[in-house]
N, C-alpha and C positions, 0 to 999 in steps of 0.2 A: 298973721300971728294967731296960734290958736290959744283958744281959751282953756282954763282948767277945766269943764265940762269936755271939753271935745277930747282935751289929751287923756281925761277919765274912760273916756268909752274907750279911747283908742288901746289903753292897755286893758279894762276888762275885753276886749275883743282879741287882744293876743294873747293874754293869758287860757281863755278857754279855747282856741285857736290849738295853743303849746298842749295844751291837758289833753283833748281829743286827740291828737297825734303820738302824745307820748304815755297817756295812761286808760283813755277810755276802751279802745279797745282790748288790753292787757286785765283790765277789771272785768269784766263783762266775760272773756276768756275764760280765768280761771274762778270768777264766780260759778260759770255754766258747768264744770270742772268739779264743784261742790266744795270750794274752799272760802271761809268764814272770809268776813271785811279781815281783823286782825291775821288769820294767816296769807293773806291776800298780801297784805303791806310787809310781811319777810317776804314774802318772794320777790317784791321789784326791787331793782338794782339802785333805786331813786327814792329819795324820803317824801312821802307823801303823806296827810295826817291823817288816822284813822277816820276822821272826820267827814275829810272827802270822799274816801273807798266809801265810806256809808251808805254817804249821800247818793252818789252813784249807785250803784246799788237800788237805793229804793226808787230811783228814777228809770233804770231799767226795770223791773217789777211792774212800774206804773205803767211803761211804756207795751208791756207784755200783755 
């Protein structure tokens, strides 16, 4: 039986799993591309919160 702790990691681990496949690369794209977080988020076909393209963003930055 699993615990709320295990079934907790298990969906932060598919959720960033779902993100990497479906929006990290497509950020990172058109950021390199020179399009702002907000013009970033009309472009995908998928609603994502400004918040996260941010975040992303300054996480690729760091990672540079």
């Amino acid at each position: 039986m699993e615990t709320n702790e295990e079934n907790s990691a298990f969906n932060r681990a598919l959720h960033n799993f779902t993100f990497d496949i479906a929006a990290r690369g497509g950020i990172r794209h058109l950021y390199n591309l020179g399009l702002t977080a907000s013009e970033i988020q009309k472009e995908l076909d998928y609603p994502l919160p400004l918040e996260r393209i941010e975040a992303e963003i300054r996480a690729y930055e760091a990672e540079s």
